[in-house]
C-alpha positions as CSV (number, residue, x, y, z in Angstrom):
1,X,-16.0,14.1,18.9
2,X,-12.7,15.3,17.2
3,X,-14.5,18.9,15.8
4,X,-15.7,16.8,13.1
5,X,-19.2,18.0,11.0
6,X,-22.0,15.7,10.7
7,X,-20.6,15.2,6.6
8,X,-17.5,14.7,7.2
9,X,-18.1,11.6,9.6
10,X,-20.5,10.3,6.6
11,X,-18.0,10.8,4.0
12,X,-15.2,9.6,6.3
13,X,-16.9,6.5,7.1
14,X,-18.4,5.8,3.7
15,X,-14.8,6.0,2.5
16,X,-13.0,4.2,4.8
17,X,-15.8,0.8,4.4
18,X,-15.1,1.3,0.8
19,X,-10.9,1.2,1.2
20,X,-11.6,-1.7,3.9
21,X,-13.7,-3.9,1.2
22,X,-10.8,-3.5,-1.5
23,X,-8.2,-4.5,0.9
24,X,-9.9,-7.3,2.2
25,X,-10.7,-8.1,-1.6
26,X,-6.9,-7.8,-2.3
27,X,-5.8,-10.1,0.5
28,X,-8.7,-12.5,-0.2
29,X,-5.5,-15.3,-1.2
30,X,-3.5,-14.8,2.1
31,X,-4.9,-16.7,4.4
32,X,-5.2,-20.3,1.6
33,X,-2.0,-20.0,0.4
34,X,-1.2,-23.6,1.7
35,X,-5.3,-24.4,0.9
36,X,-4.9,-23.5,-3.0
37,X,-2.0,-25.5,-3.2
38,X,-3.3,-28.7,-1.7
39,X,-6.8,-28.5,-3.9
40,X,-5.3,-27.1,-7.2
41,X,-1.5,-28.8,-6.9
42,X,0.8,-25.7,-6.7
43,X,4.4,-25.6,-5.4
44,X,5.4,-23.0,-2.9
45,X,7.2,-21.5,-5.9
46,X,4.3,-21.0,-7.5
47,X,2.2,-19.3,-4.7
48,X,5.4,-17.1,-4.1
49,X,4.9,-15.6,-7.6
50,X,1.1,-15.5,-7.2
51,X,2.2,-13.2,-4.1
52,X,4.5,-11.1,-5.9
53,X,1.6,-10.6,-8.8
54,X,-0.7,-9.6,-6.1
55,X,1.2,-6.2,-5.4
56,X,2.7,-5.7,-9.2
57,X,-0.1,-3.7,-10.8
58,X,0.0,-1.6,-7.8
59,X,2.5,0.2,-8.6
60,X,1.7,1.7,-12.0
61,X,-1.8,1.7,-10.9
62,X,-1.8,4.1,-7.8
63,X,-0.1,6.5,-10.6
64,X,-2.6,6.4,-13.3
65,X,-5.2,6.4,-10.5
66,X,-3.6,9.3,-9.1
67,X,-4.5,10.8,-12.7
68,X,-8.3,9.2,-12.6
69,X,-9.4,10.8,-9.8
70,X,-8.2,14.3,-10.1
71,X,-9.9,14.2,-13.8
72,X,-13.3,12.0,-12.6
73,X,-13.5,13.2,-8.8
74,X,-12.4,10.4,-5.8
75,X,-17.1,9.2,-5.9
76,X,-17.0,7.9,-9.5
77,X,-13.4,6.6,-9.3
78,X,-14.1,4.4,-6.1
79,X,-17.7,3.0,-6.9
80,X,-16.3,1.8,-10.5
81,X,-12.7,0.0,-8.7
82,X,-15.1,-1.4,-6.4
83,X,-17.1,-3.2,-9.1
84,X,-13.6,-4.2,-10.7
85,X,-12.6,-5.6,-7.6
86,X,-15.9,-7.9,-7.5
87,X,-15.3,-9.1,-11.0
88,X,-12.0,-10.0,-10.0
89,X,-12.4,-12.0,-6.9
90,X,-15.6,-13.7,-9.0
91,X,-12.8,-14.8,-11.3
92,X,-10.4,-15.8,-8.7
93,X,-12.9,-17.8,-7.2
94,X,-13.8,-19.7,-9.9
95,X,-9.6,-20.5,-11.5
96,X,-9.2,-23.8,-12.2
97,X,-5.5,-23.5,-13.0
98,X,-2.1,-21.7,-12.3
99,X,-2.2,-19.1,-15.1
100,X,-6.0,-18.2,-14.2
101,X,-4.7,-18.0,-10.9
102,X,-2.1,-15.6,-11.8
103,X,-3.9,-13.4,-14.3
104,X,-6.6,-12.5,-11.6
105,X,-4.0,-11.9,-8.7
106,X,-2.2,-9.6,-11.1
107,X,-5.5,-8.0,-12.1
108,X,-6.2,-7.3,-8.0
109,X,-3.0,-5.6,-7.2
110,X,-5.1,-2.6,-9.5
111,X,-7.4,-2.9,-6.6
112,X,-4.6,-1.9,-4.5
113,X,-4.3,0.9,-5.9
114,X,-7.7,2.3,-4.3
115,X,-5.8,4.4,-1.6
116,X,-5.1,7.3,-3.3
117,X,-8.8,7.8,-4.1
118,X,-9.9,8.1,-0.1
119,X,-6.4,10.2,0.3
120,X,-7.9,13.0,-2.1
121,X,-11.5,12.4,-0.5
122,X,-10.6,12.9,2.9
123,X,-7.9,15.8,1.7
124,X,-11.0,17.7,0.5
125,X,-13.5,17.6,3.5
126,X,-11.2,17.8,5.9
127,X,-9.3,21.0,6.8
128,X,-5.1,20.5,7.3
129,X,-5.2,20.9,11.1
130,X,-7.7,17.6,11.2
131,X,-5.5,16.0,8.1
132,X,-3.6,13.7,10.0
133,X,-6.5,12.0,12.7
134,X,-8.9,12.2,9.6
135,X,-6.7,10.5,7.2
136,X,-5.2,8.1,10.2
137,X,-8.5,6.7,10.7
138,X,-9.1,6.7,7.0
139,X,-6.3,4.6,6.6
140,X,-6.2,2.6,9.8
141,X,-9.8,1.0,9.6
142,X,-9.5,0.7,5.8
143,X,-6.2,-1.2,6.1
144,X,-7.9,-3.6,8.9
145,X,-9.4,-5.1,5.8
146,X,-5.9,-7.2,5.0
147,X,-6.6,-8.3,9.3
148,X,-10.4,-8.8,8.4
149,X,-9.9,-11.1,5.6
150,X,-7.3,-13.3,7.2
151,X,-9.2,-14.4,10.1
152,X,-13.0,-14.3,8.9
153,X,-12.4,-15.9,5.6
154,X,-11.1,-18.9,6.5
155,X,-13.7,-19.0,9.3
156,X,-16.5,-18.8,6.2
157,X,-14.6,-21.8,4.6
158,X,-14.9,-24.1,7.2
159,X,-18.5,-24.3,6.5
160,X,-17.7,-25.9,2.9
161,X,-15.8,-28.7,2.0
162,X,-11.9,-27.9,1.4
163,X,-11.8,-27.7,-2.6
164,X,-14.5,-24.9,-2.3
165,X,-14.7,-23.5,0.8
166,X,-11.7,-21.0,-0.4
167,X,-13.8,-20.3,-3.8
168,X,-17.2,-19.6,-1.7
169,X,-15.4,-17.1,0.6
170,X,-13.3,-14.9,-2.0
171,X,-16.5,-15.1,-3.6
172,X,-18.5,-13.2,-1.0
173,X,-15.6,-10.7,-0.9
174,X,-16.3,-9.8,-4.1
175,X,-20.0,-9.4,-3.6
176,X,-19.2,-7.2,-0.6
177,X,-17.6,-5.0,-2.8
178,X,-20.1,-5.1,-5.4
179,X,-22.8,-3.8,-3.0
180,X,-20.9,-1.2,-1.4
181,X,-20.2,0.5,-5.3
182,X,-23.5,1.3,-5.0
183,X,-23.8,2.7,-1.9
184,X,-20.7,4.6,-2.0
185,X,-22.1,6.6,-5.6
186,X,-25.9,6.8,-4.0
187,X,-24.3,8.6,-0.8
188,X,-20.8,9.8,-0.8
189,X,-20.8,12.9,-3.6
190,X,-17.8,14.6,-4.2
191,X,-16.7,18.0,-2.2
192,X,-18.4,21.1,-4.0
193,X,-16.1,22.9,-5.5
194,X,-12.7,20.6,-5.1
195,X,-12.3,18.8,-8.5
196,X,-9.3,21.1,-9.3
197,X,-7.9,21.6,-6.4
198,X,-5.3,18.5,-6.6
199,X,-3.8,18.4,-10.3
200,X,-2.2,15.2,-11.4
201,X,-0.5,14.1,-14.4
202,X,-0.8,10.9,-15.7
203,X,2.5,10.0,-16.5
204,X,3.1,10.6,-13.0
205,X,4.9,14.0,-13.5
206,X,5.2,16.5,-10.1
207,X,5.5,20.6,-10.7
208,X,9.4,21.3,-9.0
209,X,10.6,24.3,-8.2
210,X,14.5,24.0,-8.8
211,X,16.5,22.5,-11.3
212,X,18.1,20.0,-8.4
213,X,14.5,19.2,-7.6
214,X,14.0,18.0,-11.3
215,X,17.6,16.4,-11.8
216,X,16.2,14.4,-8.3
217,X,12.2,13.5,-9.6
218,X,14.1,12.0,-12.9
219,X,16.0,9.6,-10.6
220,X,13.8,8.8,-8.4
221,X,11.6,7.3,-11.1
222,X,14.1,4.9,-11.3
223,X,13.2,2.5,-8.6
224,X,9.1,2.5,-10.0
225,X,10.5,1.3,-13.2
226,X,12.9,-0.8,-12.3
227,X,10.7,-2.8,-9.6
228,X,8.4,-3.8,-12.8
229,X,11.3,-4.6,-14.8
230,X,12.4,-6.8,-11.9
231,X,8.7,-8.4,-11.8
232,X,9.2,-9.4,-15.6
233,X,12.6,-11.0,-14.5
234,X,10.9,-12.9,-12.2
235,X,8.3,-14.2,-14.5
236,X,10.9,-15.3,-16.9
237,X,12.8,-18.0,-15.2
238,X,13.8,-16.9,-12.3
239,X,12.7,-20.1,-11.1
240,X,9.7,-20.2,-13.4
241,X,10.1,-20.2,-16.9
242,X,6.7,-18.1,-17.5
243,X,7.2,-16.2,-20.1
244,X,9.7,-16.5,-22.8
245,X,13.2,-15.1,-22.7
246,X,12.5,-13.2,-26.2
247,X,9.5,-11.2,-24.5
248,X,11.0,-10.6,-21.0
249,X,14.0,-8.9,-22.6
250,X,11.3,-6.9,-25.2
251,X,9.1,-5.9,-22.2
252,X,12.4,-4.8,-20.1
253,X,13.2,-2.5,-23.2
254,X,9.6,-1.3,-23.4
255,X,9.6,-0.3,-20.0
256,X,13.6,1.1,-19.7
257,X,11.8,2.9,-23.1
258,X,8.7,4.1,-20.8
259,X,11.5,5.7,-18.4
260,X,13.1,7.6,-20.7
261,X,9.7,9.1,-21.9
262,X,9.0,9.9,-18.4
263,X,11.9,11.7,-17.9
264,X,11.8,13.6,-21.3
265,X,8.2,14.6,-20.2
266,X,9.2,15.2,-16.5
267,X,11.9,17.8,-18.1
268,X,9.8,19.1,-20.9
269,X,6.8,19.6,-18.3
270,X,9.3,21.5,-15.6
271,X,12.1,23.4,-17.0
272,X,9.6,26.3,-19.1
273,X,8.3,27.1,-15.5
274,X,11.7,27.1,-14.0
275,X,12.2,29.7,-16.5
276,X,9.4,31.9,-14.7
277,X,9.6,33.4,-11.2
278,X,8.0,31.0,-8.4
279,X,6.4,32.2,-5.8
280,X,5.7,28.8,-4.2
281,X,9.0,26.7,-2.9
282,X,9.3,23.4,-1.8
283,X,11.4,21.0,-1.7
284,X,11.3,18.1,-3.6
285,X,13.7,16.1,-1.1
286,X,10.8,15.7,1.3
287,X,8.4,13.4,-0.6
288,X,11.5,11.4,-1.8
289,X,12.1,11.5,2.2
290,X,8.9,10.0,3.0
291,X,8.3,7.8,0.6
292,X,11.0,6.0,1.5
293,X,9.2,6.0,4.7
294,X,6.5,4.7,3.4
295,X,8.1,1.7,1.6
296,X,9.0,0.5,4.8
297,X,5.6,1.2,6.9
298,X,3.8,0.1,4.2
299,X,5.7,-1.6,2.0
300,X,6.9,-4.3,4.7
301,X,3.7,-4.3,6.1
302,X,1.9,-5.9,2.7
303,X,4.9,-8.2,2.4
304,X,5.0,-9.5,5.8
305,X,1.0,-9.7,5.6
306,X,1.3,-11.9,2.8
307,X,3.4,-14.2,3.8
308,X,2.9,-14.5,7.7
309,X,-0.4,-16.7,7.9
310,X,2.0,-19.3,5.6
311,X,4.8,-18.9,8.3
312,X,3.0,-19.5,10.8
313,X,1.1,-22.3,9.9
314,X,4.6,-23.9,8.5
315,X,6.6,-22.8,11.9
316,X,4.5,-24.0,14.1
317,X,2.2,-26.9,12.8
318,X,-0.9,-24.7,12.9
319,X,-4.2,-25.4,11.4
320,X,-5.3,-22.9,8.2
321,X,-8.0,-21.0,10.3
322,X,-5.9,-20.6,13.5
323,X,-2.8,-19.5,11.5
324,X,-4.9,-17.1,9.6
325,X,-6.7,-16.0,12.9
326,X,-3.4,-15.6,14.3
327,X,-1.8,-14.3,11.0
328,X,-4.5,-11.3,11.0
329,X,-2.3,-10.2,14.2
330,X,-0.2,-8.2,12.1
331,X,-2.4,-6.2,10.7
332,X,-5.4,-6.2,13.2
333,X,-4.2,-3.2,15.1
334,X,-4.6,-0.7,12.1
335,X,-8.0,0.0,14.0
336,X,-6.3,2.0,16.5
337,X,-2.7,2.6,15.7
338,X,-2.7,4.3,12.0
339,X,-4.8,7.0,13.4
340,X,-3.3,7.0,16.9
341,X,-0.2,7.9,14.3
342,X,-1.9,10.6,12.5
343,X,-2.8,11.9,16.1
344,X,0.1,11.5,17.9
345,X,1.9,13.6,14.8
346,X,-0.5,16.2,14.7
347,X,-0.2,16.9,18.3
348,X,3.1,16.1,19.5
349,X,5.5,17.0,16.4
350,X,5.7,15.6,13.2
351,X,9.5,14.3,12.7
352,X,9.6,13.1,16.1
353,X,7.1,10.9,15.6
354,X,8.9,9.4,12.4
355,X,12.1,9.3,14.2
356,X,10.5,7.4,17.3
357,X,8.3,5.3,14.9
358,X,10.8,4.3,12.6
359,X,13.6,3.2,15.0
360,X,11.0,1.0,16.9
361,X,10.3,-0.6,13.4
362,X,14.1,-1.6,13.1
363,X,14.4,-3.1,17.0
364,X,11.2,-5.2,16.4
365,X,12.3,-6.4,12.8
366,X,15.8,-7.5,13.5
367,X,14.1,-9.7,16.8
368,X,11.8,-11.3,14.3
369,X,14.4,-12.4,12.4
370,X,15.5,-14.5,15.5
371,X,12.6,-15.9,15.4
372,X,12.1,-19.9,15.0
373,X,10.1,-23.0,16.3
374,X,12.0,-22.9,19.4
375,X,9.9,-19.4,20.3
376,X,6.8,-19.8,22.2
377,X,4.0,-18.9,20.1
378,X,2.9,-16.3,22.2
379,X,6.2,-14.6,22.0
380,X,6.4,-14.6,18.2
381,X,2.5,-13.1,18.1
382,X,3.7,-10.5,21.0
383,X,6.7,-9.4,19.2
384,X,5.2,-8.9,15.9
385,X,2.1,-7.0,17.2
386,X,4.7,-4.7,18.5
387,X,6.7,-4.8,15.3
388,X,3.1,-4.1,13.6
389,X,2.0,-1.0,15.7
390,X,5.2,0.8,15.2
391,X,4.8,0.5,10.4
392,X,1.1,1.3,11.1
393,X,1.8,4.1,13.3
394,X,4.5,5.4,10.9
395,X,1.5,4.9,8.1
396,X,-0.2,7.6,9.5
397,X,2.4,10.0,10.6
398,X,3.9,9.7,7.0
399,X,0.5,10.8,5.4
400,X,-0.2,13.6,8.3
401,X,2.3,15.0,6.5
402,X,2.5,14.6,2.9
403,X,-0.8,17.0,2.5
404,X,1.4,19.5,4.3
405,X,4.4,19.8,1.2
406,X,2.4,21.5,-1.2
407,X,-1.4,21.0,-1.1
408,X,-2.2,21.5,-5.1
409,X,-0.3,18.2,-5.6
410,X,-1.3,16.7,-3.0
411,X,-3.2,14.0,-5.2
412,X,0.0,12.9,-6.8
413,X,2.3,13.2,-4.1
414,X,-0.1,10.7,-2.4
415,X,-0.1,8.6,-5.4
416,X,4.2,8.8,-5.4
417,X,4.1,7.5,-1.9
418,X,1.3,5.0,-2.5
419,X,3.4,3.7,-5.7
420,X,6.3,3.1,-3.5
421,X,5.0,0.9,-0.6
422,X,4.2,-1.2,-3.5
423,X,7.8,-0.5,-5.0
424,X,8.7,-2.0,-1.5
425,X,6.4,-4.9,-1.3
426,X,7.4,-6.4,-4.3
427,X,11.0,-5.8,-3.4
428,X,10.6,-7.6,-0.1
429,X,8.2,-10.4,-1.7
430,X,11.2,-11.2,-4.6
431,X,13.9,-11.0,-1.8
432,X,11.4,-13.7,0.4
433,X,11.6,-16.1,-2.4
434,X,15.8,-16.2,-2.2
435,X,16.0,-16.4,1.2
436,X,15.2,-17.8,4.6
437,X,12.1,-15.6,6.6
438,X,14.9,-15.0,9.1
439,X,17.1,-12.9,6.8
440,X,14.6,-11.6,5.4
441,X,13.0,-10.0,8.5
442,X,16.9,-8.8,9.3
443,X,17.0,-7.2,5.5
444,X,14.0,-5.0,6.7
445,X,15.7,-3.9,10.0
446,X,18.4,-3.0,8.1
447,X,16.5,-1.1,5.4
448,X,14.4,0.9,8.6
449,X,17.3,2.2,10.1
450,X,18.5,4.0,6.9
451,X,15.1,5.2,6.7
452,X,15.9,6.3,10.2
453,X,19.1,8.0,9.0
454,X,17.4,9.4,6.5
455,X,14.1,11.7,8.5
456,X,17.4,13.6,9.8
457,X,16.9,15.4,6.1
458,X,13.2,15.7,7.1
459,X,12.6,19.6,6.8
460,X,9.9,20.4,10.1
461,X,5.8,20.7,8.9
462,X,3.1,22.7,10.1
463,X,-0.5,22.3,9.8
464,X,-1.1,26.2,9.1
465,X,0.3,29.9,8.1
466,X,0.0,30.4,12.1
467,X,1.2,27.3,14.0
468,X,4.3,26.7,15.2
469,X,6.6,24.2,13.0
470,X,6.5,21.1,15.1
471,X,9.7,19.2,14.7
């Protein structure tokens, strides 16, 4: 089925379980948001930061793991976050207070960054014609693990009293994880051959070929940067007074300080090949293009995954397990519909699909932001299961296609992409803690359609020297 070889469905399934186990280890708090608050005393302001904390890390760590696994090889990289993700969750489990609480979830979104390691080990066994279906089920069944998590894990706490039941079932999660390190290093070896093929730097530096190119990697470094320097402002009273004003405004300058070295060494790095003839153009524009894509498909989706078994058990008087059941509706169909994306792009044109993908996104957001207590449950669950197969769709017709820019940075591209759904989700996640869940479902329709206006910039892709460009 699908031309693939007898090791490539091992590694692809060994590699998908493993990115399934860190996201339902990084989603492990979602569906006891309310819980955790009634047992440990927390406001809603407080489980909003905890949310935001959850996707922080994420950022800067899909970069530097960009940098891991192109140095270790994706087998080593992915058995080790796996065992970090079980001590974390162990911890998690066992917090007795807000700033445990808050340490851990910030120590997870690390475990986020996990995606970029089955990105390069898919991009190595797989050939680009079978890119997109192989990395759309890579990242559609891994990403059910945010779906998995909100509906079995409340399920497993039901069998324990309230104050632990949460603690026991985070608590498996991490021992899932810490079984499955071992398996994944016993049985899932790297590609012969491949540990060069994909070079990353780890200050998150991408090989341009124009000066415009560089002038544009420089700025778009700004948005990483600033995201974390919005995080700090959010820790610092903005409403919580978590850390002082003295160290908020120090770690601002130490990370306006880390831009500035970025940009030196994103110059330094670039402008003594642009000095040499280069054989190999491409332009830089596209993976700005689609990673502005990705914000939105993924980015929105680990926002609105976060917050939606809360909604829903707020909206509509629900129970914790039936609005987590029913809160895993967003997310569920990644089984089908991130590799129905890849698919669906490799077959039928690549832009098109975006275009199609992206403007569905829009529609279904702004009719979620219409939605209230006056909706019929099965509406709202029908309207944002469509909403949901359109990002996870766009999920994997944005990665069919970022392999196909320029394969030797392939790893870091993935890892620019990957650093900016996280860019998006804490975005989304601060913006949730001003304002109502109706604006801020209308914010993201409005944010898809400029992506929409955007993928007309979107250059046309092909798989191979010989295939027709697919528009």
């Amino acid at each position: 089925m699908l031309g693939f070889s007898k090791t490539q469905w091992n590694t692809l399934h060994l590699t998908w379980v493993a990115f399934f186990l860190t996201f339902v280890a990084w989603f492990n708090m979602a569906p006891f948001n309310t819980t955790i608050m009634h047992t440990l005393g927390l406001s809603s302001t407080e489980i909003n930061i905890l949310m935001i904390c959850n996707v922080a890390l994420t950022i800067p760590a899909r970069i530097i793991i960009g940098f891991w696994v192109d140095k270790y090889g994706p087998q080593k990289v992915f058995s080790r976050l796996l065992v970090f993700a079980a001590l974390v969750c162990f911890a998690f489990s066992l917090a007795q207070d807000f700033e445990t609480l808050l340490i851990t979830r910030l120590l997870m979104g690390v475990v986020g960054g996990g995606f970029v390691v089955g990105i390069k080990m898919i991009a190595e066994w797989f050939p680009p014609q079978k890119m997109g279906t192989a990395q759309g089920i890579y990242a559609g069944w891994g990403n059910f693990g945010s779906a998995f998590a909100a509906f079995s894990l409340p399920m497993i706490a039901l069998l324990f009293p309230e104050e632990s039941g949460w603690r026991v079932a985070t608590g498996l999660s991490g021992l899932s994880c810490l079984v499955w390190a071992w398996i994944y290093y016993r049985f899932c070896p790297d590609a012969p051959g491949k540990g060069g093929d994909f070079l990353v730097d780890l200050h998150g530096v991408i090989e341009v070929t124009s000066y415009r190119d560089l002038i544009m990697q420089i700025l778009f470094l700004l948005p990483v940067y600033g995201t974390l320097a919005l995080f700090i402002w959010k820790l610092s009273g903005k409403p919580l007074s978590l850390i002082p004003d003295f160290i908020s405004v120090a770690l601002i300058l130490a990370i306006a300080g880390l831009f500035i070295l970025n940009a030196l060494r994103c110059w330094q790095a670039n402008v003594r090949r642009l000095q040499q003839p280069i054989q190999d153009h491409y332009p830089y524009s596209q993976i700005v293009i689609l990673s502005l894509v990705y914000t939105l498909t993924f980015g929105s989706e680990l926002a609105v995954i976060s917050m939606f078994p809360q909604y829903l058990e707020n909206t509509f008087a629900l129970t914790v397990q039936v609005a987590g059941a029913l809160g895993s509706s967003f997310a569920i169909m990644n089984l089908v519909t991130r590799p129905a994306g890849g698919w669906i792009s490799d077959h039928f044109g690549r832009r098109r699909t975006l275009f199609i993908l992206i403007l569905g996104a829009s529609i279904c957001y702004w009719g979620m932001g219409e939605m209230d207590n006056s909706w019929s449950l099965v509406s709202t669950i029908l309207l944002s299961v469509t909403c949901s197969i359109f990002l996870q769709s766009g999920n994997g017709a944005c990665f069919a296609v970022i392999p196909l820019i320029s394969k030797p940075l392939t790893g870091k591209m993935a890892g620019l992409a990957g650093a900016y759904g996280s860019v998006g989700s804490v975005f989304f996640l601060t913006l949730l803690s001003f304002v109502t869940p109706q604006t801020f479902f209308k914010v993201l329709a409005g944010y898809a359609f400029l992506v929409f206006l955007c993928l007309f910039f979107l250059k046309p892709f092909r798989a191979t020297p010989d295939e027709k460009e697919k528009l």
